[in-house]
DOMIDREN-901379 format. One record per residue (C-alpha): residue in three letters; x negated, y, z negated. Coordinates in steps of 0.05 Angstrom, whole numbers, plus 5000, padded with zeros to 4 digits. Each point is the difference from the previous one (the first is absolute). Layout:
N
{drenmar "Ala" {X Y Z}}
...
END
This chain:
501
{drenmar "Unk" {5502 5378 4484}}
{drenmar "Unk" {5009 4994 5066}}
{drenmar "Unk" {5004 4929 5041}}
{drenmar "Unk" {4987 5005 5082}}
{drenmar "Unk" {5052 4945 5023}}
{drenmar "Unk" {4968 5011 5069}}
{drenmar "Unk" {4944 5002 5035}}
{drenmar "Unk" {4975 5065 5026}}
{drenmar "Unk" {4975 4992 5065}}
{drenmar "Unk" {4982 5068 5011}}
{drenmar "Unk" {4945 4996 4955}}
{drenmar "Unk" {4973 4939 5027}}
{drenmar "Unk" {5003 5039 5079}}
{drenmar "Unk" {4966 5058 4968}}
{drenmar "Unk" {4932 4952 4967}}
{drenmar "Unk" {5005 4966 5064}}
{drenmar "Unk" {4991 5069 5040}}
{drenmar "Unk" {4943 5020 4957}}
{drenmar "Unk" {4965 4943 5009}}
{drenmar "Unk" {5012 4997 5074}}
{drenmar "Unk" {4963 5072 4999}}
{drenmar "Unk" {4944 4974 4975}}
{drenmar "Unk" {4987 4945 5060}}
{drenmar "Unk" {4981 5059 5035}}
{drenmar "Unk" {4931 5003 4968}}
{drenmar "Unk" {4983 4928 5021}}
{drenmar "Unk" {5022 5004 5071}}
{drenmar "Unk" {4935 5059 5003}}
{drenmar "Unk" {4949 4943 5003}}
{drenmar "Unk" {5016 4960 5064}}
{drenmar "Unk" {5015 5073 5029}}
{drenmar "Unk" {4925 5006 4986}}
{drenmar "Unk" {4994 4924 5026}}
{drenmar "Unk" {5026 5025 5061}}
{drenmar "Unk" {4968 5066 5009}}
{drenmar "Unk" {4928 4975 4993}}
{drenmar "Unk" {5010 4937 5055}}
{drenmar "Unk" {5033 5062 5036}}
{drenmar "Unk" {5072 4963 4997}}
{drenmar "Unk" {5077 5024 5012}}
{drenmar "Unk" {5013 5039 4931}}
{drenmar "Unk" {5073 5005 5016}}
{drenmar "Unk" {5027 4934 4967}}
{drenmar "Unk" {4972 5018 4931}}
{drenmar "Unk" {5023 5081 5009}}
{drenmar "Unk" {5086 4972 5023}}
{drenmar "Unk" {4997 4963 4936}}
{drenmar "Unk" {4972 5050 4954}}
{drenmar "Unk" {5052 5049 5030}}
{drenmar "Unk" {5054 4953 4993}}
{drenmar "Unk" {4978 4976 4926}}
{drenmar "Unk" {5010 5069 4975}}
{drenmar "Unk" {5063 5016 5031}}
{drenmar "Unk" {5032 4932 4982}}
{drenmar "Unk" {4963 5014 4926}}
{drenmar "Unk" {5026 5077 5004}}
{drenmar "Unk" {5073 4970 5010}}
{drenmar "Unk" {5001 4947 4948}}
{drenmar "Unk" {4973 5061 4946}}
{drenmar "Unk" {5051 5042 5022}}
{drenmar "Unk" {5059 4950 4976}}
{drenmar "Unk" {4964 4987 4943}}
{drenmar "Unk" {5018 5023 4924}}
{drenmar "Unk" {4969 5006 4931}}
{drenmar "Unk" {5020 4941 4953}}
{drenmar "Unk" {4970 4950 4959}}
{drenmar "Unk" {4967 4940 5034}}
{drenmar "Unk" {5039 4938 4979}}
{drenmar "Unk" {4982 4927 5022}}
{drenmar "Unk" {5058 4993 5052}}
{drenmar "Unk" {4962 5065 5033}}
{drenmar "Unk" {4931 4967 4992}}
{drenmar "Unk" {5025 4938 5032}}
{drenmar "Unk" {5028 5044 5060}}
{drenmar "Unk" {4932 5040 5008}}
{drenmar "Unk" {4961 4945 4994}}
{drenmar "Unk" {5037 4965 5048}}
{drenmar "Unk" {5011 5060 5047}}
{drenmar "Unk" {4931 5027 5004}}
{drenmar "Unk" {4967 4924 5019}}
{drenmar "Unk" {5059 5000 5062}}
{drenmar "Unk" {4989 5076 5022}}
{drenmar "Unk" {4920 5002 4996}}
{drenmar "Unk" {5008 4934 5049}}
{drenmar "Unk" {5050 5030 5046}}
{drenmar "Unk" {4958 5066 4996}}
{drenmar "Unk" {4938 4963 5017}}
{drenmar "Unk" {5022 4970 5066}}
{drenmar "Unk" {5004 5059 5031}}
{drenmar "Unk" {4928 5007 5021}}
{drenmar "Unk" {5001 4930 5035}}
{drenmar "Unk" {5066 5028 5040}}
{drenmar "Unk" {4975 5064 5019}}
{drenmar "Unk" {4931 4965 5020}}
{drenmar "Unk" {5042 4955 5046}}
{drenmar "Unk" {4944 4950 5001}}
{drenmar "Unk" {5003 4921 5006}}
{drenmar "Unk" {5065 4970 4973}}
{drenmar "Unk" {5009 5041 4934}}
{drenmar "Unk" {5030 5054 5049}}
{drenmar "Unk" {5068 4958 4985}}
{drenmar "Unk" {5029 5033 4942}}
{drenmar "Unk" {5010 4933 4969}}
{drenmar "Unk" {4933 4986 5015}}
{drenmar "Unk" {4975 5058 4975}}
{drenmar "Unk" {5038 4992 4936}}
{drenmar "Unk" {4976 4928 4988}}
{drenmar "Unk" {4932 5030 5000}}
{drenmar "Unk" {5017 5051 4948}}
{drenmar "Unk" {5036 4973 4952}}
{drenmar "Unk" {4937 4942 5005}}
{drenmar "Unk" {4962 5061 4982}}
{drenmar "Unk" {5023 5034 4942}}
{drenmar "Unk" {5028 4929 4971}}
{drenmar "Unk" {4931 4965 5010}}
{drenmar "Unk" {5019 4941 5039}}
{drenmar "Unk" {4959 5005 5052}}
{drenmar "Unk" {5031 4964 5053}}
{drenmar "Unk" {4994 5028 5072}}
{drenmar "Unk" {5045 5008 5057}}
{drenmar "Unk" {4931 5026 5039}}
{drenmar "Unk" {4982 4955 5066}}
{drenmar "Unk" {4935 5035 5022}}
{drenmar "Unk" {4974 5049 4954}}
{drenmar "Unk" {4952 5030 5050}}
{drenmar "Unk" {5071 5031 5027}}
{drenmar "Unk" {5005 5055 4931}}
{drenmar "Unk" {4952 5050 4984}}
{drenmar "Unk" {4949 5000 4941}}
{drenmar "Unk" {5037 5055 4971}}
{drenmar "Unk" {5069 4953 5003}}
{drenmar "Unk" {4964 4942 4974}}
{drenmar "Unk" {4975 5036 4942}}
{drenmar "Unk" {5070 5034 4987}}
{drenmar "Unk" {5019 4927 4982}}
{drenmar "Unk" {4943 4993 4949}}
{drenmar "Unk" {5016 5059 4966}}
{drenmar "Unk" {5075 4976 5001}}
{drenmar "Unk" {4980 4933 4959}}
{drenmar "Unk" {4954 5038 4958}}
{drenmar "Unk" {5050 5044 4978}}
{drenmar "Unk" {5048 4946 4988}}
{drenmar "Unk" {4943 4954 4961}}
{drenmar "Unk" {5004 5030 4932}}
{drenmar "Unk" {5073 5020 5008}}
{drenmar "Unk" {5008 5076 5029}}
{drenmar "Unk" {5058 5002 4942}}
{drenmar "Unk" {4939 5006 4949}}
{drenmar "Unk" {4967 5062 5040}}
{drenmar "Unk" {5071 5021 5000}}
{drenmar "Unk" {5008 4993 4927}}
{drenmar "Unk" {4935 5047 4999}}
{drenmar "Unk" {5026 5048 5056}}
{drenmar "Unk" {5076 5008 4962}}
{drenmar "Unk" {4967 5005 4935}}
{drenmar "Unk" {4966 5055 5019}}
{drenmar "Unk" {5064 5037 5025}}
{drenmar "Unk" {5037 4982 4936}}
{drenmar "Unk" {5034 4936 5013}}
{drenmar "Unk" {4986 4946 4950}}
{drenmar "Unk" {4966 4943 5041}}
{drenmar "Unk" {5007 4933 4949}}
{drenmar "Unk" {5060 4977 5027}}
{drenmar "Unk" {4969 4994 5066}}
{drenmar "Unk" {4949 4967 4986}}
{drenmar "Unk" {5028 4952 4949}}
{drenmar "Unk" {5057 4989 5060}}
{drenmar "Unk" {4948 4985 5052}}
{drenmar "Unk" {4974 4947 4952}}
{drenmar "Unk" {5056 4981 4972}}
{drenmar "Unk" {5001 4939 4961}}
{drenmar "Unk" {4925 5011 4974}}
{drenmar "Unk" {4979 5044 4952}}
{drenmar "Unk" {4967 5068 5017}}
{drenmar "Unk" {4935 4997 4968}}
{drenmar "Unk" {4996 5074 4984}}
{drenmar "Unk" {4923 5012 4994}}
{drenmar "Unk" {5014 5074 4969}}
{drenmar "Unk" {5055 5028 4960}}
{drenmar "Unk" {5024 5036 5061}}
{drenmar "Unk" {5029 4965 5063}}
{drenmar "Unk" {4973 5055 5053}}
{drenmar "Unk" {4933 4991 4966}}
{drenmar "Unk" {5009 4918 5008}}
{drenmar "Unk" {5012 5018 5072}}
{drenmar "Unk" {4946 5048 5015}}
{drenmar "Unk" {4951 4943 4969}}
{drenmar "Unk" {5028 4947 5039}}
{drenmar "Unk" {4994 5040 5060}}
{drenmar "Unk" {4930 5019 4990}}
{drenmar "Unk" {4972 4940 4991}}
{drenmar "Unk" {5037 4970 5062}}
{drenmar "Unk" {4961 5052 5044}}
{drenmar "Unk" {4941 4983 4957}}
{drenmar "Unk" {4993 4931 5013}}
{drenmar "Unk" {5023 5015 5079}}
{drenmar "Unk" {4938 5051 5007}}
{drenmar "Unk" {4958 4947 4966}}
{drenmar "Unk" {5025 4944 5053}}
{drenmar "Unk" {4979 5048 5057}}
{drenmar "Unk" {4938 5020 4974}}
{drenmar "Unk" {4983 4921 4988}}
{drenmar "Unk" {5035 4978 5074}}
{drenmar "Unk" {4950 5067 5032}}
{drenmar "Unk" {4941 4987 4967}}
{drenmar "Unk" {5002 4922 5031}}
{drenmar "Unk" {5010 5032 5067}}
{drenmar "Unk" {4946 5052 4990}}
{drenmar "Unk" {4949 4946 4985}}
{drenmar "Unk" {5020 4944 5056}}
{drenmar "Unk" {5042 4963 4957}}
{drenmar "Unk" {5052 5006 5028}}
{drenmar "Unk" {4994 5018 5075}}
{drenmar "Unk" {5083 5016 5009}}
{drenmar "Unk" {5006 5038 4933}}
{drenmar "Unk" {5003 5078 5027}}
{drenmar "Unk" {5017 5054 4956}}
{drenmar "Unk" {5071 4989 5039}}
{drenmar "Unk" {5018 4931 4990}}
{drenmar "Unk" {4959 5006 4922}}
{drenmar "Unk" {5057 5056 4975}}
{drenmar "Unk" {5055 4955 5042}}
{drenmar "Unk" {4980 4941 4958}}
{drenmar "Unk" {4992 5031 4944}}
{drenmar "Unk" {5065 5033 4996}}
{drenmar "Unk" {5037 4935 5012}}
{drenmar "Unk" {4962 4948 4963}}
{drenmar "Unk" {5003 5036 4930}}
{drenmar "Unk" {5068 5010 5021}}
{drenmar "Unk" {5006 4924 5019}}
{drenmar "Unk" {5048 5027 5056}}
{drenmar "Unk" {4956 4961 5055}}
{drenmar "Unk" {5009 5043 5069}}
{drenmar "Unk" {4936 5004 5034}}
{drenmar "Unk" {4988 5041 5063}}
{drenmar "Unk" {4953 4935 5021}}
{drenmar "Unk" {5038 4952 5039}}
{drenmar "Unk" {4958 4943 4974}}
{drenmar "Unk" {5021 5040 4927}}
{drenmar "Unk" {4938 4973 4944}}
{drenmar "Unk" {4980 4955 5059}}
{drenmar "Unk" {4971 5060 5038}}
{drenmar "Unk" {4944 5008 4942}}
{drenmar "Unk" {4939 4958 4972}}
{drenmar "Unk" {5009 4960 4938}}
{drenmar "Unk" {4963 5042 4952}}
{drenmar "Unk" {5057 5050 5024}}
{drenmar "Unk" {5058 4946 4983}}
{drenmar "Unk" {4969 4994 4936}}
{drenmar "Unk" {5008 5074 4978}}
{drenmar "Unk" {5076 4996 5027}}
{drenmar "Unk" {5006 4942 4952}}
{drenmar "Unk" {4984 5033 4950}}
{drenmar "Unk" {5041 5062 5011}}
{drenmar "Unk" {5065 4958 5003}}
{drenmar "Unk" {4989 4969 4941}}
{drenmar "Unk" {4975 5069 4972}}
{drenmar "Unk" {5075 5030 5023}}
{drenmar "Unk" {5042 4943 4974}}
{drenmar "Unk" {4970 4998 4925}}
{drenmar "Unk" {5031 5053 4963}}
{drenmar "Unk" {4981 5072 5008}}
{drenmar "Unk" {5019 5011 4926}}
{drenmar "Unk" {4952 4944 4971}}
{drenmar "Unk" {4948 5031 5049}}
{drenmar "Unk" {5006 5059 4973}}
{drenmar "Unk" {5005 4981 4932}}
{drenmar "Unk" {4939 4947 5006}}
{drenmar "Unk" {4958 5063 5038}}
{drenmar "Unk" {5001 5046 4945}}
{drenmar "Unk" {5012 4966 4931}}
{drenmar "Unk" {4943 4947 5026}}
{drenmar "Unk" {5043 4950 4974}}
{drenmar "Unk" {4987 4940 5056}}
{drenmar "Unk" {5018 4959 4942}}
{drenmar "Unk" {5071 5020 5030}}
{drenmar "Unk" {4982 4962 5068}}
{drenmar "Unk" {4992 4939 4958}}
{drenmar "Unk" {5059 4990 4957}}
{drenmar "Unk" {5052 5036 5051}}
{drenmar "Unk" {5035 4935 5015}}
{drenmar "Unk" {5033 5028 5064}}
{drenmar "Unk" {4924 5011 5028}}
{drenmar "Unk" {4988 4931 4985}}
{drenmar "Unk" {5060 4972 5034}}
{drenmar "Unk" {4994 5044 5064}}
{drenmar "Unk" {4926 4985 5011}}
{drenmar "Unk" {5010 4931 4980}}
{drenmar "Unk" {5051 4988 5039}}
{drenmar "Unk" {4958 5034 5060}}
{drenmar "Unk" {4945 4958 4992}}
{drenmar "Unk" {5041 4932 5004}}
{drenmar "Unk" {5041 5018 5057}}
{drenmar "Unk" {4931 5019 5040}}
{drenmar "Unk" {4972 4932 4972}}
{drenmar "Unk" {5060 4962 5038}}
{drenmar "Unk" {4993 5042 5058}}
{drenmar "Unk" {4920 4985 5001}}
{drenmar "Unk" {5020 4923 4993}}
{drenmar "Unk" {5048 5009 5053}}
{drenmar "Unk" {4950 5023 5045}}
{drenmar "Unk" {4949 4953 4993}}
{drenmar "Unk" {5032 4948 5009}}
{drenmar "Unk" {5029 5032 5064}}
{drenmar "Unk" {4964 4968 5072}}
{drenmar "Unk" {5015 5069 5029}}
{drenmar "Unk" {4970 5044 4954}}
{drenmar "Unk" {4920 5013 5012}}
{drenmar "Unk" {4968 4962 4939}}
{drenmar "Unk" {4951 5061 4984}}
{drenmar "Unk" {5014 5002 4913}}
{drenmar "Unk" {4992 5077 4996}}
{drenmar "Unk" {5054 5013 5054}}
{drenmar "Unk" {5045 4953 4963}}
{drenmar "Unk" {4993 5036 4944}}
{drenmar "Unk" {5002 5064 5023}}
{drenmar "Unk" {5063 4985 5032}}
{drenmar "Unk" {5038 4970 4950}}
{drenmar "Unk" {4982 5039 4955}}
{drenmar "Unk" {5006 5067 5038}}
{drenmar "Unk" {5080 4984 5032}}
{drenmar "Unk" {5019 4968 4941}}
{drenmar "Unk" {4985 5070 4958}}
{drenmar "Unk" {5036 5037 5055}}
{drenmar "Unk" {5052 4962 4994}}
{drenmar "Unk" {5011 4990 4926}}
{drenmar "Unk" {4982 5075 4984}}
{drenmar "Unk" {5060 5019 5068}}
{drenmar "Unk" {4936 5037 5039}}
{drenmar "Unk" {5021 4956 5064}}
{drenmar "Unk" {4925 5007 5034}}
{drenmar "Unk" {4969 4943 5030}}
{drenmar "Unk" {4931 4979 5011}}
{drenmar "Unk" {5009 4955 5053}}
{drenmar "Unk" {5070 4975 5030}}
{drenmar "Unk" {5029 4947 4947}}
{drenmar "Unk" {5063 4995 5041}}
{drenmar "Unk" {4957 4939 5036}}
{drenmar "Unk" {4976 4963 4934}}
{drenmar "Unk" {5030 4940 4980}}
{drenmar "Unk" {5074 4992 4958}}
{drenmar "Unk" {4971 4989 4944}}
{drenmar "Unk" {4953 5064 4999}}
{drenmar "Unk" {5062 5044 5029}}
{drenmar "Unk" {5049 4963 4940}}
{drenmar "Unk" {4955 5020 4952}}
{drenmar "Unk" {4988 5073 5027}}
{drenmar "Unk" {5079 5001 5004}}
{drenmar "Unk" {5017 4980 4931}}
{drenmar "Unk" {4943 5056 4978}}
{drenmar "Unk" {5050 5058 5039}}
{drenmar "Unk" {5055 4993 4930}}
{drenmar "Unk" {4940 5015 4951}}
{drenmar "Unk" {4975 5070 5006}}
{drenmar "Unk" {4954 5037 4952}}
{drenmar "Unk" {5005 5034 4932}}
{drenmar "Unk" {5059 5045 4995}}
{drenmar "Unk" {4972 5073 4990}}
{drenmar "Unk" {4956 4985 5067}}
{drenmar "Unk" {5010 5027 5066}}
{drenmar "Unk" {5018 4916 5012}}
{drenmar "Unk" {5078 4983 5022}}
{drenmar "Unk" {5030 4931 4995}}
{drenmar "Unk" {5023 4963 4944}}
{drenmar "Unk" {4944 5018 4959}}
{drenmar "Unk" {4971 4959 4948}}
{drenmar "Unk" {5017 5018 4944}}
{drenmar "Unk" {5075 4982 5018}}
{drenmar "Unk" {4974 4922 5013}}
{drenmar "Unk" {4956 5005 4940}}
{drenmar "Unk" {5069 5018 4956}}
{drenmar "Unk" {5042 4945 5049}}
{drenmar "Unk" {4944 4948 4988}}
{drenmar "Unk" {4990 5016 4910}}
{drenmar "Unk" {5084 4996 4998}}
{drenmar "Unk" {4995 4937 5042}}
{drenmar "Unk" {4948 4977 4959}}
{drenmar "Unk" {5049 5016 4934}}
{drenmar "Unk" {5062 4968 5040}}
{drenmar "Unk" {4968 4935 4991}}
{drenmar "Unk" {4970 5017 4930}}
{drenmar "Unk" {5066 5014 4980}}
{drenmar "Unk" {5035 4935 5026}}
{drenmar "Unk" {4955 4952 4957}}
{drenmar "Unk" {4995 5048 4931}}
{drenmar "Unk" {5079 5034 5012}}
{drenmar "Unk" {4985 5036 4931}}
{drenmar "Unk" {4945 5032 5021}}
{drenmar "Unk" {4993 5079 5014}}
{drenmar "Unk" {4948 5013 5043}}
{drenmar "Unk" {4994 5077 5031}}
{drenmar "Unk" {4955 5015 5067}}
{drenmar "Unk" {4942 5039 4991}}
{drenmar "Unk" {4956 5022 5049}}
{drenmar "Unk" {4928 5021 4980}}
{drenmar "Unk" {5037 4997 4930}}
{drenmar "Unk" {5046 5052 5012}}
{drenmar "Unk" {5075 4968 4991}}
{drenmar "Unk" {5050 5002 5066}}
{drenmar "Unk" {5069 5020 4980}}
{drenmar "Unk" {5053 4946 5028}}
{drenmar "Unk" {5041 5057 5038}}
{drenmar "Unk" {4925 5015 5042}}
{drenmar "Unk" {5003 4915 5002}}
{drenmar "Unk" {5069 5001 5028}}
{drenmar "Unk" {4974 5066 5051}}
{drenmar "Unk" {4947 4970 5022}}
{drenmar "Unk" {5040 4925 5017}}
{drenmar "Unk" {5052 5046 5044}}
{drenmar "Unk" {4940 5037 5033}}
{drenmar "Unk" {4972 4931 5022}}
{drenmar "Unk" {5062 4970 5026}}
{drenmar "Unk" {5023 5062 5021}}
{drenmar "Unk" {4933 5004 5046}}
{drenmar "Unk" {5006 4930 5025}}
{drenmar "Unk" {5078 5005 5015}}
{drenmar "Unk" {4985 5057 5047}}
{drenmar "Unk" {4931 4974 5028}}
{drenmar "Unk" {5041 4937 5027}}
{drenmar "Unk" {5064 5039 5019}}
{drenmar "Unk" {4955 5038 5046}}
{drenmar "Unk" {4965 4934 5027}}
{drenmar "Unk" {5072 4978 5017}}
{drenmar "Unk" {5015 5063 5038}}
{drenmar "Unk" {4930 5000 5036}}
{drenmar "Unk" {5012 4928 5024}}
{drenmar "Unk" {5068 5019 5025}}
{drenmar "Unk" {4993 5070 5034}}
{drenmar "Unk" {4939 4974 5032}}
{drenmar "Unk" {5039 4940 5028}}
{drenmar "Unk" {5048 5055 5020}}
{drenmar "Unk" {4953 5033 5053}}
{drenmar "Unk" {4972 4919 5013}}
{drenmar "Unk" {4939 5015 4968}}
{drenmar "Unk" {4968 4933 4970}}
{drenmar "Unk" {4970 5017 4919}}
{drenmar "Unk" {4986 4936 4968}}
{drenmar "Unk" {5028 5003 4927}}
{drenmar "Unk" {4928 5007 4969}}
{drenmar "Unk" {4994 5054 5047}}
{drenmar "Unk" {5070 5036 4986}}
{drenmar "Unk" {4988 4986 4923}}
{drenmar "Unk" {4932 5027 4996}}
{drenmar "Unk" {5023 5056 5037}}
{drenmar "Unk" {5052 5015 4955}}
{drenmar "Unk" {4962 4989 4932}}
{drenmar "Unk" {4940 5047 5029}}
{drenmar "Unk" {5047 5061 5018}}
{drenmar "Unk" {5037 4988 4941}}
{drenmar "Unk" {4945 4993 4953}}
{drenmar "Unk" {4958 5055 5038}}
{drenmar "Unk" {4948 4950 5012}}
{drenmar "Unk" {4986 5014 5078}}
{drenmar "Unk" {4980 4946 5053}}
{drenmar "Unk" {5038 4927 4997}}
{drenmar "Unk" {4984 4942 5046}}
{drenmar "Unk" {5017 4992 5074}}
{drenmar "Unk" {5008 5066 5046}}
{drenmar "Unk" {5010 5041 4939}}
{drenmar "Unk" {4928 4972 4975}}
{drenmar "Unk" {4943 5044 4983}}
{drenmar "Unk" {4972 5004 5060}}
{drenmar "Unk" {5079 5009 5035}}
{drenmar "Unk" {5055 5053 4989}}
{drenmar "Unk" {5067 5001 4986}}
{drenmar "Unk" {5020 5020 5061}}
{drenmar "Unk" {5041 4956 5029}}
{drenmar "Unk" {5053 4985 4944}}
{drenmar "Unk" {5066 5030 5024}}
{drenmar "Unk" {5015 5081 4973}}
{drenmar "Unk" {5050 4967 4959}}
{drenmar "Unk" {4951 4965 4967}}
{drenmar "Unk" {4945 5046 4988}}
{drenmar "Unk" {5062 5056 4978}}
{drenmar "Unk" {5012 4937 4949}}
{drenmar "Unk" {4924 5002 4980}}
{drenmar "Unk" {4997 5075 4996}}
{drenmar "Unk" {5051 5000 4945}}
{drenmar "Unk" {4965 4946 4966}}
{drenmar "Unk" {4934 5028 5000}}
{drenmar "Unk" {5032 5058 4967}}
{drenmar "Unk" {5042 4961 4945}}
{drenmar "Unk" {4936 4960 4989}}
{drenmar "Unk" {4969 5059 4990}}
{drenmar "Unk" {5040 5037 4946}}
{drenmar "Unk" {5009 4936 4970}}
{drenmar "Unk" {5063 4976 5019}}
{drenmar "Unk" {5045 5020 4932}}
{drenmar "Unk" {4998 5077 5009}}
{drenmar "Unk" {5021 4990 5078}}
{drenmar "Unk" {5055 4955 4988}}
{drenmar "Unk" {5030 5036 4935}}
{drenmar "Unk" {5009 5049 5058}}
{drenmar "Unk" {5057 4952 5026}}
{drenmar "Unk" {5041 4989 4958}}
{drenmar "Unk" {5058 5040 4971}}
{drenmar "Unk" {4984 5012 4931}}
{drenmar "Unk" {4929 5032 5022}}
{drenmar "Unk" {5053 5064 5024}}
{drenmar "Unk" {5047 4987 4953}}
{drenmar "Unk" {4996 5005 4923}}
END
């Protein structure tokens, strides 16, 4: 038998290459974007050109070999870092607004394809349609994870695809809905674009029949594409703001549609089994937990002088930016940078939850807190019965202690790194003398870090993140992008045993 003692990288360059190659096909639509407002075509066409030949050298170093978890780790990592760096180049070549920077520009991306959905942009009226919806395309590619259309794309070229996806998700449990990973994919896949068609056929229809004057067919596929991803861009500077309630409502429902699990969608859809809904204990926790942190927001607000005392709007509201928050979308239906502490703690603690792992949803997720809280729970147990065994079990299925012991280094892991970047924010920006309040730099830090979007102060939802130092939004970039993969498979690539045996 023979044992690899080091990674191959070249196998990880070529999987990268072939999935670069297919980016191509996405970057046709907002070439259509463009030709039918009778827009520059040119930004879209220097990036296709450029994705091949960068995908066309990355193939050629490639070899044949078996794909090994170091290599998955690599790819995965890889392909997040080169579709973002790929994807900026339409916002340089445009040479509109301030994403002409390149660190602008990249910012914007890796926002994109990671989900975040935090904005450099000052005046959107600056980019084109076609640019603006090159960035909702970006976040719906990155909502379900373009490593599981990968793991269809390489399984259909002969490369095994389960280690990808099992690395993209790492400490969870791929919930293999056929035999067959590539099938598992293709399934997953469809019914993303399923339930995306669906939310622009719902978000049209309430335009077509004056409910919703600012819904076009333009801004209805824009939404859709980035609520069921709960990515959150929005080519509306007022984002959810810009539409009627009835419209809010539907965008509620598609972020909590994209942060429940695509798996136990799936599974509920065709077995008819909503039994499942019930007694999935995960469900429970993330839509109970939803619905109290929107009740404390609510409270927040009416008891807040400011805040116009109408009870639907208070509602709406909280329960609308709470959802976008909690599920990572980052929209906003009306500008809670200006609501009371209270409201804004509350909205803050709601950016470390997240939604179900196997979503499009980033974060924590809450199935981690879920296994923190039982274990907790059994810490205490423990100390008054010391005899007693008592396993976790969620929805009666029994955690092992090594995904226990995972999951506590994932959490503290997260928080070490969200608060390490909250230092550095406070510091570079004092650097360049610009005043961030601590609230500010921390929400800042947990939002990029946690892909969440807008924080409070200028980076709000209604602000941009424009005037942090290029330091500091380099800093956030390569955040976003370990917050992405979920920080384990970047960082293994760090350290010397990753290359070593």
């Amino acid at each position: 038998m023979t044992v690899r003692i080091r990674v191959d990288w070249r196998i990880s360059l070529g999987l990268t290459g072939t999935v670069l190659s297919y980016l191509t096909i996405p970057l046709l639509f907002p070439v259509a974007i463009a030709l039918y407002y009778g827009e520059p075509i040119g930004p879209f066409l220097v990036t296709i050109a450029v994705t091949l030949v960068l995908a066309f050298g990355l193939n050629t170093v490639s070899v044949e070999g078996d794909l090994g978890a170091r290599e998955a780790f690599l790819a995965v990592s890889l392909i997040w870092l080169l579709v973002a760096v790929v994807g900026a180049i339409p916002f340089l070549v445009a040479g509109d607004g301030v994403t002409a920077h390149p660190v602008n520009a990249l910012f914007e991306s890796m926002s994109g394809i990671t989900t975040t959905g935090a904005t450099v942009m000052l005046d959107f009226d600056a980019h084109t349609r076609s640019i603006m919806m090159w960035r909702q395309v970006q976040q719906w590619l990155g909502g379900l994870g373009i490593l599981i259309l990968a793991t269809a794309i390489l399984s259909e070229v002969g490369v095994g695809g389960a280690q990808l996806m099992e690395s993209e998700t790492w400490t969870t449990t791929v919930h293999k809905l056929t035999p067959r990973i590539a099938e598992t994919a293709r399934i997953l896949l469809g019914l993303y674009a399923a339930i995306t068609a669906l939310a622009v056929v719902v978000l049209y229809v309430l335009f077509l029949v004056g409910l919703a004057p600012n819904m076009t067919l333009y801004n209805a596929i824009a939404h859709a594409l980035t609520s069921v991803a709960t990515a959150g861009f929005s080519p509306e500077p007022a984002s959810a703001g810009a539409f009627s309630p009835i419209a809010q409502w539907v965008l509620v429902a598609c972020m909590l549609i994209g942060a429940t699990s695509f798996g136990l969608i799936y599974a509920v859809l065709t077995e008819a089994e909503f039994q499942r809904l019930r007694s999935n204990e995960e469900l429970r926790f993330y839509l109970g937990g939803t619905a109290v942190a929107a009740g404390l927001v609510a409270a927040a607000l009416t008891f807040d002088p400011s805040i116009d005392p109408n009870l639907e709007q208070t509602i709406r509201h909280a329960v609308f930016n709470t959802v976008s928050i909690v599920t990572t979308t980052g929209y906003a239906s009306t500008d809670f940078n200006l609501w009371s502490p209270a409201a804004k703690h509350v909205l803050f603690t709601c950016m470390f939850l997240g939604g179900m792992v196997g979503s499009t949803t980033c974060s924590i997720k809450t199935l981690r807190w879920l296994v923190v809280l039982k274990a907790f729970y059994r810490e205490l147990f423990t100390a008054i019965h010391p005899s007693a065994v008592r396993p976790i079990r969620v929805s009666d299925d029994p955690v092992d202690e090594s995904t226990v012991q995972d999951i506590y280094g994932f959490v503290l892991l997260s928080l070490v790194l969200a608060f390490g970047l909250t230092v550095f924010v406070v510091v570079d920006a004092a650097r360049v003398g610009l005043r961030v309040s601590e609230f500010e730099a921390m929400s800042a830090a947990a939002s990029t870090f946690l892909n969440i979007g807008p924080a409070f102060g200028s980076a709000g939802p209604y602000g941009s993140y424009h005037a942090f130092p290029a330091t500091t939004k380099t800093a956030m970039v390569l955040l976003m992008w370990i917050g992405r993969v979920e920080i384990i498979p970047v960082l293994t690539l760090f350290t010397r045993a990753f290359w070593r045996s």
